[in-house]
Every structure is written in C-alpha cells, then in structure tokens.
PDB file as gemmi writes it, atoms N, CA and C in Angstrom:
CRYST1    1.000    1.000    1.000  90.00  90.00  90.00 P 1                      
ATOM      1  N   UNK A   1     138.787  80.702  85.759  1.00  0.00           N  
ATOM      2  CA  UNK A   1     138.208  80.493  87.072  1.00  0.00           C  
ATOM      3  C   UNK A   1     137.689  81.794  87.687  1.00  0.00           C  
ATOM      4  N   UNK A   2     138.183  83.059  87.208  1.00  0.00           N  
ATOM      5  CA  UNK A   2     137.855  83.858  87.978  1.00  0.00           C  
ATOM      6  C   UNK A   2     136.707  84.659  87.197  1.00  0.00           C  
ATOM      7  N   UNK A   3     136.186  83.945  86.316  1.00  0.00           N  
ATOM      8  CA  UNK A   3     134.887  84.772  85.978  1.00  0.00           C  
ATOM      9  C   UNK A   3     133.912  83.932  86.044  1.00  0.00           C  
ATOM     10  N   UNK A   4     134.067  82.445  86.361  1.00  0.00           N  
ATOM     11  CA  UNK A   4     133.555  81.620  87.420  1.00  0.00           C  
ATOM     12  C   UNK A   4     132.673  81.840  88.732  1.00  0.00           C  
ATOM     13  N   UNK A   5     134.303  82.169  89.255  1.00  0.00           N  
ATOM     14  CA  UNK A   5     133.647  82.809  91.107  1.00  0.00           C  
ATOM     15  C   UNK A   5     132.762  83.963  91.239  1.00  0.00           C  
ATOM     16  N   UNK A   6     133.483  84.781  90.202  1.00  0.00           N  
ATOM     17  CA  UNK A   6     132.287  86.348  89.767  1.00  0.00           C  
ATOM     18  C   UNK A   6     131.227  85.560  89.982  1.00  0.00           C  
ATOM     19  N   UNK A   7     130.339  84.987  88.516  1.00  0.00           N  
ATOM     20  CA  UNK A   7     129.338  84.705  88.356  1.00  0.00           C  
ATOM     21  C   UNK A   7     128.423  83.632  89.468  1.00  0.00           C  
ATOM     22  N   UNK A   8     129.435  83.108  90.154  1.00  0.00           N  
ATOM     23  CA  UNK A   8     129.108  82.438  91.653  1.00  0.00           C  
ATOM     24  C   UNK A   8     128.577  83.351  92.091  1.00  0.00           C  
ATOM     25  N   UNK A   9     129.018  84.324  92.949  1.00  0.00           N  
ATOM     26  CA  UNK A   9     128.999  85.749  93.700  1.00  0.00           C  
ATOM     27  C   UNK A   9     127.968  86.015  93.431  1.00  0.00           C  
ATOM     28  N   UNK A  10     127.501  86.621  92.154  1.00  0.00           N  
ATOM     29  CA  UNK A  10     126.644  87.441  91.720  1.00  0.00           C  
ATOM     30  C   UNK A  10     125.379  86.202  91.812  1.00  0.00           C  
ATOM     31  N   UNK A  11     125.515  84.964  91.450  1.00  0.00           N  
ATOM     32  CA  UNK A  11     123.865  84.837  91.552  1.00  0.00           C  
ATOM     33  C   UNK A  11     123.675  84.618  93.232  1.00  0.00           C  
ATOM     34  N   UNK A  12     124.532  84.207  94.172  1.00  0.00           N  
ATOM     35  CA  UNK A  12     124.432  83.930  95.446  1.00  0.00           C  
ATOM     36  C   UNK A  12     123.950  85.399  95.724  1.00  0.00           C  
ATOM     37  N   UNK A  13     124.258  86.400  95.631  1.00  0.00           N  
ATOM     38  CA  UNK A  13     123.962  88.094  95.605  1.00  0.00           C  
ATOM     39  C   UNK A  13     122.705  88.009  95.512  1.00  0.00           C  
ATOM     40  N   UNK A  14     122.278  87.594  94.135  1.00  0.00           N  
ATOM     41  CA  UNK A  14     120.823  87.370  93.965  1.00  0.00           C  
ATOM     42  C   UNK A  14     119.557  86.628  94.228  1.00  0.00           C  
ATOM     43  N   UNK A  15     120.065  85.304  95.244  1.00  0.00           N  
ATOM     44  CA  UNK A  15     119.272  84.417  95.763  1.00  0.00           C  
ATOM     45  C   UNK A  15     119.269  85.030  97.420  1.00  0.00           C  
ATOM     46  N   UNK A  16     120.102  85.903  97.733  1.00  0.00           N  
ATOM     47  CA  UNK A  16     119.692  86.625  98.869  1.00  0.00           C  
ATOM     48  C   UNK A  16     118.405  87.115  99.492  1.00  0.00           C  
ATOM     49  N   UNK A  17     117.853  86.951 100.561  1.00  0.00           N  
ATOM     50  CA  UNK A  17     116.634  87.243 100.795  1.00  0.00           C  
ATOM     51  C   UNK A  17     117.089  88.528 101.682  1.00  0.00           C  
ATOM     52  N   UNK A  18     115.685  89.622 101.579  1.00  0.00           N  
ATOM     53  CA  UNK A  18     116.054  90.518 102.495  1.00  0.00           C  
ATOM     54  C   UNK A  18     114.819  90.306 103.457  1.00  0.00           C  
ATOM     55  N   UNK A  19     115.227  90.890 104.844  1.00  0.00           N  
ATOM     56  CA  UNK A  19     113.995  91.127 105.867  1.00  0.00           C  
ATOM     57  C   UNK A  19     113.883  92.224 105.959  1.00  0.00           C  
ATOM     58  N   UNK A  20     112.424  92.251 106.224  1.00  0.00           N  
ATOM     59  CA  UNK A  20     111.359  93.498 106.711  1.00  0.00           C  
ATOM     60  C   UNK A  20     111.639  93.624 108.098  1.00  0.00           C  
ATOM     61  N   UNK A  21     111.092  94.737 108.364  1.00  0.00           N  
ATOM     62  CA  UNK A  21     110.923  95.151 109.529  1.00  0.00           C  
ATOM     63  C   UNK A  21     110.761  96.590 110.124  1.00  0.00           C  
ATOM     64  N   UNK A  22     110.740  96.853 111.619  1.00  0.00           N  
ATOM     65  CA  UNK A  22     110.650  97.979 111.753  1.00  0.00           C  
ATOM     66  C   UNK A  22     111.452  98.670 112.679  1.00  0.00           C  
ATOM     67  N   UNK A  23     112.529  99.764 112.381  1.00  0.00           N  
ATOM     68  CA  UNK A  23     113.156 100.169 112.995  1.00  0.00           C  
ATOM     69  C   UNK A  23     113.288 101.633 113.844  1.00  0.00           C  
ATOM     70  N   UNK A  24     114.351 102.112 114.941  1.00  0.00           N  
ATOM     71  CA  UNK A  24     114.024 103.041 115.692  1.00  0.00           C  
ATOM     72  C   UNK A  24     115.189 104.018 115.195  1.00  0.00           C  
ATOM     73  N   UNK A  25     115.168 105.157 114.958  1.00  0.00           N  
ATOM     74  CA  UNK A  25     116.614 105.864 115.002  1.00  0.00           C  
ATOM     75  C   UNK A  25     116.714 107.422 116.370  1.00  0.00           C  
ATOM     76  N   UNK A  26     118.022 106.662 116.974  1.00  0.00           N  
ATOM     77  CA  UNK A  26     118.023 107.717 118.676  1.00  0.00           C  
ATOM     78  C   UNK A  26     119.157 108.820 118.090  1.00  0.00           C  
ATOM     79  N   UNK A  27     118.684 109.740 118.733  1.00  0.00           N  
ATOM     80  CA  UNK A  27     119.539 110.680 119.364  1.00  0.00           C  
ATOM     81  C   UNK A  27     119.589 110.702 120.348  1.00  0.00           C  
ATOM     82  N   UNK A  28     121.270 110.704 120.850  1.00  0.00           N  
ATOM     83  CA  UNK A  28     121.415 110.106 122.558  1.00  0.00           C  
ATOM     84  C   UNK A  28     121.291 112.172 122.818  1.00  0.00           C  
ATOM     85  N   UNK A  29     122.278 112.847 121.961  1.00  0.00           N  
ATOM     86  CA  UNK A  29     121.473 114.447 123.035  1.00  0.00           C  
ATOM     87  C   UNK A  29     120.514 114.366 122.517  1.00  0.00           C  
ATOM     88  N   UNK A  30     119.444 114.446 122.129  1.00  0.00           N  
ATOM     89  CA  UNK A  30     118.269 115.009 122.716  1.00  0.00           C  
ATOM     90  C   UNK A  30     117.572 114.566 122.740  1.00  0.00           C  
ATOM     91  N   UNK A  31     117.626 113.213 123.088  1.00  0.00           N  
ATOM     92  CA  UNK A  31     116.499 111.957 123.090  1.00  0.00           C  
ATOM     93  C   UNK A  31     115.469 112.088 122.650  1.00  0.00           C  
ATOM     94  N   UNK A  32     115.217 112.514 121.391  1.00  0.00           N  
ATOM     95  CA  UNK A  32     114.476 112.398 120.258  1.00  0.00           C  
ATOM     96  C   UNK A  32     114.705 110.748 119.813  1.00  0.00           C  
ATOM     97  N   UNK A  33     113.709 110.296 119.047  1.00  0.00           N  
ATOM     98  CA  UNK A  33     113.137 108.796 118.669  1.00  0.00           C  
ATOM     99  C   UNK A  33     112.430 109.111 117.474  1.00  0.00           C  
ATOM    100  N   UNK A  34     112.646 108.406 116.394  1.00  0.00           N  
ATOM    101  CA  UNK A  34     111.874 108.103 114.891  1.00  0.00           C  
ATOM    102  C   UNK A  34     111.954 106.984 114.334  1.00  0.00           C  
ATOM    103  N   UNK A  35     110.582 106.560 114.609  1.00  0.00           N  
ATOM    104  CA  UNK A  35     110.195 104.995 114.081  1.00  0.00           C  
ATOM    105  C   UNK A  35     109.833 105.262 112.712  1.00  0.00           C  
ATOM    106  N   UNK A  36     110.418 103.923 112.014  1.00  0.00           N  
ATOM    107  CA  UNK A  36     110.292 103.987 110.885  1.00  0.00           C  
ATOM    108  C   UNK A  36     110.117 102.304 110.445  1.00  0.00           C  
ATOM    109  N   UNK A  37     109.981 102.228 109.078  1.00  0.00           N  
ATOM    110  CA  UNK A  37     109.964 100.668 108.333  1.00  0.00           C  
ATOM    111  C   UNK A  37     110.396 100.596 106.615  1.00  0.00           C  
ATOM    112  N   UNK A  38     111.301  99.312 106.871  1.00  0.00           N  
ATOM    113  CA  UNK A  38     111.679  99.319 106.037  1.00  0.00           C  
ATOM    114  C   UNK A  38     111.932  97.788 105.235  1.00  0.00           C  
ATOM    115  N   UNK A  39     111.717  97.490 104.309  1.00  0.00           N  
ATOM    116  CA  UNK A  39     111.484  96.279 103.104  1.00  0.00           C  
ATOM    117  C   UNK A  39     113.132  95.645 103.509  1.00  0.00           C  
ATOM    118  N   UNK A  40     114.091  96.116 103.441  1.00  0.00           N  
ATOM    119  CA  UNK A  40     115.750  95.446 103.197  1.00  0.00           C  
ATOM    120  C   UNK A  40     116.219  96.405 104.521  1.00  0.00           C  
ATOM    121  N   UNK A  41     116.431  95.449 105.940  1.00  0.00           N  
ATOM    122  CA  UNK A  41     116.345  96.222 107.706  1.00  0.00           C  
ATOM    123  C   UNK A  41     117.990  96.333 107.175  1.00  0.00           C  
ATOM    124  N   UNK A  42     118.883  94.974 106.479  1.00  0.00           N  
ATOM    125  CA  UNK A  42     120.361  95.911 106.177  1.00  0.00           C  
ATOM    126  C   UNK A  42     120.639  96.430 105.501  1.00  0.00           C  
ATOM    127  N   UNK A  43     120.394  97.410 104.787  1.00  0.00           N  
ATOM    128  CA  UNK A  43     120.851  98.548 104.065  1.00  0.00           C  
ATOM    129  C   UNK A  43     119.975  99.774 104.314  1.00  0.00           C  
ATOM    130  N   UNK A  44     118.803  99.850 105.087  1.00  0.00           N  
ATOM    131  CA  UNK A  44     118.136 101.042 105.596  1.00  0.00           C  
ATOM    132  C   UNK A  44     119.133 102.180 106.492  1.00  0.00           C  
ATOM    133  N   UNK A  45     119.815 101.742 107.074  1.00  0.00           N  
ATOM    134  CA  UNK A  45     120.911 102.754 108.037  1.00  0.00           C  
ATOM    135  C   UNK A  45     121.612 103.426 106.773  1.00  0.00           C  
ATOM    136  N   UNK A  46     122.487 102.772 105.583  1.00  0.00           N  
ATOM    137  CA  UNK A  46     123.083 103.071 104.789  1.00  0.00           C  
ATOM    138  C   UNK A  46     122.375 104.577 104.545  1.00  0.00           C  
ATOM    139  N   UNK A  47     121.132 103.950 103.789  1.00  0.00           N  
ATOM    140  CA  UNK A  47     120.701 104.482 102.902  1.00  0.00           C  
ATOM    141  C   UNK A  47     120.097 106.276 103.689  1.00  0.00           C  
ATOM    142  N   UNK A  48     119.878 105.964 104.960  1.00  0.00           N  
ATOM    143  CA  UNK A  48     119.315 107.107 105.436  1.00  0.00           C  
ATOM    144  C   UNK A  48     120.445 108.254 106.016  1.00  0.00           C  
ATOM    145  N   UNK A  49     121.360 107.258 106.614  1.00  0.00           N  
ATOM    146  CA  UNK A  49     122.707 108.231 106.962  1.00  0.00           C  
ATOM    147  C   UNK A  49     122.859 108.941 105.467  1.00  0.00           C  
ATOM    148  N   UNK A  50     123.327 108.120 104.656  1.00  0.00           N  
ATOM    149  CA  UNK A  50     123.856 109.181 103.506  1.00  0.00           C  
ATOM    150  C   UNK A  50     123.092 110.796 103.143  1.00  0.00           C  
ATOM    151  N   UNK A  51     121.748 110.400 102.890  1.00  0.00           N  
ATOM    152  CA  UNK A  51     120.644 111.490 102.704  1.00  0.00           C  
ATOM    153  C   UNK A  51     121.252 112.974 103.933  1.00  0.00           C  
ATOM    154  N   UNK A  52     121.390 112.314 105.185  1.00  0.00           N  
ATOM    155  CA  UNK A  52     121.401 112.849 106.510  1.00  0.00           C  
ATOM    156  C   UNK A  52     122.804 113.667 105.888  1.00  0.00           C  
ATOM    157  N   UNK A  53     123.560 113.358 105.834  1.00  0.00           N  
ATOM    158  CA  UNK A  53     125.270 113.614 105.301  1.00  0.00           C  
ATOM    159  C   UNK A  53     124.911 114.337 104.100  1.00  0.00           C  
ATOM    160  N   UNK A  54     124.001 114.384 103.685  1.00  0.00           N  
ATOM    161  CA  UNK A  54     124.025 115.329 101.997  1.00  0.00           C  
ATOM    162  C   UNK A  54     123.288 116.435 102.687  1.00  0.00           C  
ATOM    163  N   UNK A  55     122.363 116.441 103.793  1.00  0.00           N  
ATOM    164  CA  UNK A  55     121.786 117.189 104.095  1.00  0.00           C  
ATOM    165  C   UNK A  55     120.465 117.603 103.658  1.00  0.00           C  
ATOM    166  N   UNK A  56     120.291 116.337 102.395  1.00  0.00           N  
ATOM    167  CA  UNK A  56     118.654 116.681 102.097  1.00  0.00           C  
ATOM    168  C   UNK A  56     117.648 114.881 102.728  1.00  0.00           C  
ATOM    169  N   UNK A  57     117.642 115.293 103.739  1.00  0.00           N  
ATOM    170  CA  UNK A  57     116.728 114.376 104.287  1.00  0.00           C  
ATOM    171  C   UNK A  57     115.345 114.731 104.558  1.00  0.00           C  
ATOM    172  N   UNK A  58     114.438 114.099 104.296  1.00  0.00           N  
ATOM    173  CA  UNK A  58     113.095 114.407 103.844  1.00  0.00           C  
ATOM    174  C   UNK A  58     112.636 114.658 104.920  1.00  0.00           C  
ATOM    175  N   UNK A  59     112.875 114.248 106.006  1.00  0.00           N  
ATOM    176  CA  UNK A  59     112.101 114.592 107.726  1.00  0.00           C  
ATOM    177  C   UNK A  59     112.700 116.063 107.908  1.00  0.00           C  
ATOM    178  N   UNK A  60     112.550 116.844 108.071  1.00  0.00           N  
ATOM    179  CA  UNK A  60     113.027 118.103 108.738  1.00  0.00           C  
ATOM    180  C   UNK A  60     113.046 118.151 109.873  1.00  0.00           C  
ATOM    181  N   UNK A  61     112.469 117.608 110.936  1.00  0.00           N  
ATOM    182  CA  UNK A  61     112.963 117.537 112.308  1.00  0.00           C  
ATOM    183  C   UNK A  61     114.395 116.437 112.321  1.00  0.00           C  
ATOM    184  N   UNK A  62     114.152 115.052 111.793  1.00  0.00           N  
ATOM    185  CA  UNK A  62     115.306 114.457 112.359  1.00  0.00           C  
ATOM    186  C   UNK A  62     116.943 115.176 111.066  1.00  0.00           C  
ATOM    187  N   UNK A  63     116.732 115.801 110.080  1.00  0.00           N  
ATOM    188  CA  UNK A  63     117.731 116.515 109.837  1.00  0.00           C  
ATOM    189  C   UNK A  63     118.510 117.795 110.496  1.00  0.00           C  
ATOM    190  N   UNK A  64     117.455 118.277 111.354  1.00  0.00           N  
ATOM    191  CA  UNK A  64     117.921 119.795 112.384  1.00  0.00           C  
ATOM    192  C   UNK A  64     118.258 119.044 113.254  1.00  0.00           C  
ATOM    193  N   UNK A  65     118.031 117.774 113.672  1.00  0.00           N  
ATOM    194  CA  UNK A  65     118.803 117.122 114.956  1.00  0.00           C  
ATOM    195  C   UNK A  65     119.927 116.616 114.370  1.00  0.00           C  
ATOM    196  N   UNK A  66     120.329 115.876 113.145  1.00  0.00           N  
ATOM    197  CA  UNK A  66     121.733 115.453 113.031  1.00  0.00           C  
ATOM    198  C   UNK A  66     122.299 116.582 112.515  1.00  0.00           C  
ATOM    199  N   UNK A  67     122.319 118.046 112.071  1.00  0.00           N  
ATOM    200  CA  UNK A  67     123.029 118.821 111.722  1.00  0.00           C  
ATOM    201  C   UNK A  67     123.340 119.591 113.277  1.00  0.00           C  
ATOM    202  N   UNK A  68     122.331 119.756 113.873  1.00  0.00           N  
ATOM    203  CA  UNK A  68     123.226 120.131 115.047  1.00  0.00           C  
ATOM    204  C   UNK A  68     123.948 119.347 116.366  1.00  0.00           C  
ATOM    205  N   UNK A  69     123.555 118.193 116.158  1.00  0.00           N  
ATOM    206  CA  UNK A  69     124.418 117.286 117.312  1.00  0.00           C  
ATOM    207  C   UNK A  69     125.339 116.136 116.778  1.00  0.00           C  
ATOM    208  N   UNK A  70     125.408 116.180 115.422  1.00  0.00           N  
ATOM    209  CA  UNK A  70     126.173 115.374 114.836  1.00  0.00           C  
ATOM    210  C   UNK A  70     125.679 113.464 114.353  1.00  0.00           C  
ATOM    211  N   UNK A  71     127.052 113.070 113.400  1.00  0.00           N  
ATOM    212  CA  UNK A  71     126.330 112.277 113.241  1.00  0.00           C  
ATOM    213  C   UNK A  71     126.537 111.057 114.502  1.00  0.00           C  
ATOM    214  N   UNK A  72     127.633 110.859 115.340  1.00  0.00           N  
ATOM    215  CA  UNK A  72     127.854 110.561 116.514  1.00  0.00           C  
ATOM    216  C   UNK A  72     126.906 110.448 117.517  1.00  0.00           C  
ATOM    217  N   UNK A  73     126.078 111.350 117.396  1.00  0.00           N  
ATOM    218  CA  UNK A  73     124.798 111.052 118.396  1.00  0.00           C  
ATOM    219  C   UNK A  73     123.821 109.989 118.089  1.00  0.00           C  
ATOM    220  N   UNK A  74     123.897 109.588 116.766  1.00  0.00           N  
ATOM    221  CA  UNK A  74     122.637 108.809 116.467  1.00  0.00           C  
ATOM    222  C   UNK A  74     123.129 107.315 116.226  1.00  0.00           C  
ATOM    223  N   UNK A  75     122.320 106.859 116.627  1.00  0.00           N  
ATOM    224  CA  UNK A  75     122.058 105.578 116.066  1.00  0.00           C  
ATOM    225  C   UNK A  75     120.733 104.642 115.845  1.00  0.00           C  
ATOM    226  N   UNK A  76     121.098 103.555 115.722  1.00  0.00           N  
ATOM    227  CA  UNK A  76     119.944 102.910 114.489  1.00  0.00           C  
ATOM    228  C   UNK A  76     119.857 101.346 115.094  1.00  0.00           C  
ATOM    229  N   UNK A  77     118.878 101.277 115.516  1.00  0.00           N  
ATOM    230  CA  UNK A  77     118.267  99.623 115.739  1.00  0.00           C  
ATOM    231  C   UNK A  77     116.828  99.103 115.388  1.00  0.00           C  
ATOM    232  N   UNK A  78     117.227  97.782 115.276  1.00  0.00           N  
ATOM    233  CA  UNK A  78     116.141  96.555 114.780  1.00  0.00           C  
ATOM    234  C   UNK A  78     115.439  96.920 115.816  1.00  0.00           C  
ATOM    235  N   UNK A  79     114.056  96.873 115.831  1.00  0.00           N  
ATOM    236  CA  UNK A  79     112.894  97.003 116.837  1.00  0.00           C  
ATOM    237  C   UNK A  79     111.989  95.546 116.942  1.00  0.00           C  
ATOM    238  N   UNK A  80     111.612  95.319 115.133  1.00  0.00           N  
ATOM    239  CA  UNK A  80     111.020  93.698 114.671  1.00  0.00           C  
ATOM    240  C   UNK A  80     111.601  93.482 113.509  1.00  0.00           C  
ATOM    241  N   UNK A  81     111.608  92.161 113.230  1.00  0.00           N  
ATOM    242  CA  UNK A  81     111.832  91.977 112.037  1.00  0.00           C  
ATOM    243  C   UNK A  81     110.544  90.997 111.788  1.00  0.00           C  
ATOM    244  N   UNK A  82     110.133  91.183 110.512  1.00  0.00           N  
ATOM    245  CA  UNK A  82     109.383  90.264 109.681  1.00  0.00           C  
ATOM    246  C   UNK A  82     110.153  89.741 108.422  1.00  0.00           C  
ATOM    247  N   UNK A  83     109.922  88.072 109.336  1.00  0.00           N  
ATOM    248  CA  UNK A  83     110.682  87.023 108.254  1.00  0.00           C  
ATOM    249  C   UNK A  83     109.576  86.432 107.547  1.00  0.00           C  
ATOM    250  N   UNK A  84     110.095  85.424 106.513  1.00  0.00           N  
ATOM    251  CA  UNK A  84     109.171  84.306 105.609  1.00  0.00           C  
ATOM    252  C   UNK A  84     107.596  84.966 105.161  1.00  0.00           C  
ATOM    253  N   UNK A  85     107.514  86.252 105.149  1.00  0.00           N  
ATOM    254  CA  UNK A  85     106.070  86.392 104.811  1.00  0.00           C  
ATOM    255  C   UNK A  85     106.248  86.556 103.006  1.00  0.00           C  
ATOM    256  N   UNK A  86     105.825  86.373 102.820  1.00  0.00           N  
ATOM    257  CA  UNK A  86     105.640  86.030 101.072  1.00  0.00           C  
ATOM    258  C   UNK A  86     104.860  86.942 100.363  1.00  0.00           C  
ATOM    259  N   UNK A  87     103.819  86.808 100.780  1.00  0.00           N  
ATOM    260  CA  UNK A  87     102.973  87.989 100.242  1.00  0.00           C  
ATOM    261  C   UNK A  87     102.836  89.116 100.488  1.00  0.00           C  
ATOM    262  N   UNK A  88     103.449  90.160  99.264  1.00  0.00           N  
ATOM    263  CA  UNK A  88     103.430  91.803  99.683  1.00  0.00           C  
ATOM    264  C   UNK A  88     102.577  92.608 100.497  1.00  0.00           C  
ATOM    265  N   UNK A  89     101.054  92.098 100.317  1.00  0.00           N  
ATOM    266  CA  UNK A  89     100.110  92.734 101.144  1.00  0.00           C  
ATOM    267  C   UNK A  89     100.020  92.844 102.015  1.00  0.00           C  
ATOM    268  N   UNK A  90     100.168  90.784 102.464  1.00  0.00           N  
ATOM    269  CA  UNK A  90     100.599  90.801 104.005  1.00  0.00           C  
ATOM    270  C   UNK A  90     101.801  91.793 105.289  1.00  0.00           C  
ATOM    271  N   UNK A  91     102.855  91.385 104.070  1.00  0.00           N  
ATOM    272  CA  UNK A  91     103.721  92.099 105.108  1.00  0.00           C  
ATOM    273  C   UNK A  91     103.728  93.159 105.381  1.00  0.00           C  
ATOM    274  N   UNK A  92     102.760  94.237 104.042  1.00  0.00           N  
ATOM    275  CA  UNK A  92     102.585  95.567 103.758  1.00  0.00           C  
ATOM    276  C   UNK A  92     101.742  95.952 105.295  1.00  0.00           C  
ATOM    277  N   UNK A  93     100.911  94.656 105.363  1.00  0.00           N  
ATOM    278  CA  UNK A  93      99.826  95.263 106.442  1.00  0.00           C  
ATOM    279  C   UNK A  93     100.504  95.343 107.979  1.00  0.00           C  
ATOM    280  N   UNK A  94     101.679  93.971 107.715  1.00  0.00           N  
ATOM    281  CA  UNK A  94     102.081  93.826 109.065  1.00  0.00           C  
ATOM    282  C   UNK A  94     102.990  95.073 109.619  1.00  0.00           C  
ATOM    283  N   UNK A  95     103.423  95.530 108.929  1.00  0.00           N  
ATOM    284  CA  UNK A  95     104.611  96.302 109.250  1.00  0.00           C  
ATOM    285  C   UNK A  95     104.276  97.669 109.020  1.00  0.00           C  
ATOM    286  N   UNK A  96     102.768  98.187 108.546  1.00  0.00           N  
ATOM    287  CA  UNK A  96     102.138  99.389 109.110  1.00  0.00           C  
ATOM    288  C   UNK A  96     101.475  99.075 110.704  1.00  0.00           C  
ATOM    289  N   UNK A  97     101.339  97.976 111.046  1.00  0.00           N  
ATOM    290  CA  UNK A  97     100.364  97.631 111.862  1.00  0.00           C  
ATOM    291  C   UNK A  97     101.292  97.697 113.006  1.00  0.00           C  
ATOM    292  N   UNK A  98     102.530  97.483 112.948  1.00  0.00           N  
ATOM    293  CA  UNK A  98     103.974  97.171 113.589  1.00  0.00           C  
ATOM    294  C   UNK A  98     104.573  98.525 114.308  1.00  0.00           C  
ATOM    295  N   UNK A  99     104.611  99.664 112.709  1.00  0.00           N  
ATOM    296  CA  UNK A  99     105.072 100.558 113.163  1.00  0.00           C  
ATOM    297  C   UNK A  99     103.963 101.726 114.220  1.00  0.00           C  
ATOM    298  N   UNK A 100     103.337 101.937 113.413  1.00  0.00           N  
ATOM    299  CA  UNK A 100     101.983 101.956 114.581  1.00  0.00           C  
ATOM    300  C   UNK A 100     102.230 102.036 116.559  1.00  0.00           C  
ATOM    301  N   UNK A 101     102.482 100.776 116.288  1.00  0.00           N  
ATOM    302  CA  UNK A 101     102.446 100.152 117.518  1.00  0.00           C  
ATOM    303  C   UNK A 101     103.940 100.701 118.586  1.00  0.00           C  
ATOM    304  N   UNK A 102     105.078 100.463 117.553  1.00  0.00           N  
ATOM    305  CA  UNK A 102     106.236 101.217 118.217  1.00  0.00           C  
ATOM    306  C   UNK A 102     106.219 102.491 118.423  1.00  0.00           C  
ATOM    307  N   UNK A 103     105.412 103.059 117.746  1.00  0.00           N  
ATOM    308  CA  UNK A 103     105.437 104.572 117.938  1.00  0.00           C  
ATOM    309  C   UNK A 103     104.917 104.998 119.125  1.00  0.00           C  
ATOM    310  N   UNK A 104     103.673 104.497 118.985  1.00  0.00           N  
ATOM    311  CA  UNK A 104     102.891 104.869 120.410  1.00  0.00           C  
ATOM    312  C   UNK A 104     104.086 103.984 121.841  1.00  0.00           C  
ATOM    313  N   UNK A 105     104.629 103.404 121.544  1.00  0.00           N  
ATOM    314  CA  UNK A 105     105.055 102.155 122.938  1.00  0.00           C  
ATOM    315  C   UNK A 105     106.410 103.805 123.181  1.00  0.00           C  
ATOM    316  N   UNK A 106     107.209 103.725 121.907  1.00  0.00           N  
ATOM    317  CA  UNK A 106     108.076 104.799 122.412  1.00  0.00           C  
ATOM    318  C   UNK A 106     107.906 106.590 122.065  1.00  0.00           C  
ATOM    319  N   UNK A 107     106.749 106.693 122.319  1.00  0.00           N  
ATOM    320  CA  UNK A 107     106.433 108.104 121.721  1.00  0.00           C  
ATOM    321  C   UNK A 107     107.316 108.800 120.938  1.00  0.00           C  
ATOM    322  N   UNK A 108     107.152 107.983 119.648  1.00  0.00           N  
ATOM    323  CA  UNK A 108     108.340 108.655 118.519  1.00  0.00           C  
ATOM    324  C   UNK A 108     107.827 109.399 117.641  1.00  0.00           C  
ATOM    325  N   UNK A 109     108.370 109.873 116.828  1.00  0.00           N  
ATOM    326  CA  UNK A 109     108.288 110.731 115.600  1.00  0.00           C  
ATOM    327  C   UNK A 109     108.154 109.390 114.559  1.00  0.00           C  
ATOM    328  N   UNK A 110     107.295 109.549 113.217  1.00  0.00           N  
ATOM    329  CA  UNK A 110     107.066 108.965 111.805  1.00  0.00           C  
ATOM    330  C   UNK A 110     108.509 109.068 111.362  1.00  0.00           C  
ATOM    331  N   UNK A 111     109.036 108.708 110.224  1.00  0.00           N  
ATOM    332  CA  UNK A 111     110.029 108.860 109.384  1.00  0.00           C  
ATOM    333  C   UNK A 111     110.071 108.512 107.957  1.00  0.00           C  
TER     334      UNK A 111                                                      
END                                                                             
C-alpha cells in the first residue's frame, strides 16, 4: 500500500497546475519596490529568497538592500495572477504587458 499512495502523490504532484502572474517584492526600510513575473507565483518567493541568502542575486540593487536591512524587511506579494491561459504566447504577452503596467502604477524597479 505504501508504494501505492507514493505513486498516488506523485502523479497528483504532476497533474498540478501552476499560475502565472505578476508579483511585487517590499522593503518596509527603505521602501524600495521590484516588480517582477513569474510562470509558478508559488514557488517564486522560494526560489528568490534563497539566491538573496547565498548572496548571489542577479539584481544588485535589490541584493545591497537585503544584505543591509535584512531578510525581515522584505516581503513578497501576488499583484495578478493569470489563470486558464493555455497558450505560451499568450500568457507570455500578458504578463509582459502586466508587468509593465505595475511598474509604472508603483514606480518600481525590474527584477
């Protein structure tokens, strides 16, 4: 039974859908803002804190802000999400077209 439930697990794992979308990351000191987008919106925080914590994060501004105010200052929210779109292009277009748009609304930084 229990290599059963495994193999349950694992294809339910794999019939998982992820959402798009586009997200904001704050620093409460120094109210700095960096809009960004990303294909899978739950595991994007993961994936960017860690980088941030190794210390090689590809933005050089938002890495001089979490090395000097910590990782406590920041956090990370949904801005849009894009559901059910199917076609890569589409969503490719929507969610440049998206981030775009948040940037200018909260005068942020790219990411």
């Amino acid at each position: 039974m229990k290599s059963e439930t495994r193999k349950l697990a694992i294809a339910d794992y794999k019939k998982r859908t992820s959402v798009a979308g586009v997200f904001a990351i704050r620093c409460r000191a120094s109210g700095e803002v960096w809009v960004g987008q990303a294909l899978d919106l739950e595991k994007i925080q993961n994936r960017i804190w860690f980088t941030l914590r190794m210390g090689d994060h590809r933005d050089a501004e938002l890495q001089r802000a979490w090395t000097t105010h910590g990782e406590a200052s920041f956090s990370l929210e949904t801005l849009e999400r894009i559901e059910d779109e199917e076609l890569a292009y589409v969503r490719d277009t929507m969610l440049k077209e998206r981030v775009q748009h948040w940037r200018a609304r909260l005068n942020a930084s790219a990411i």
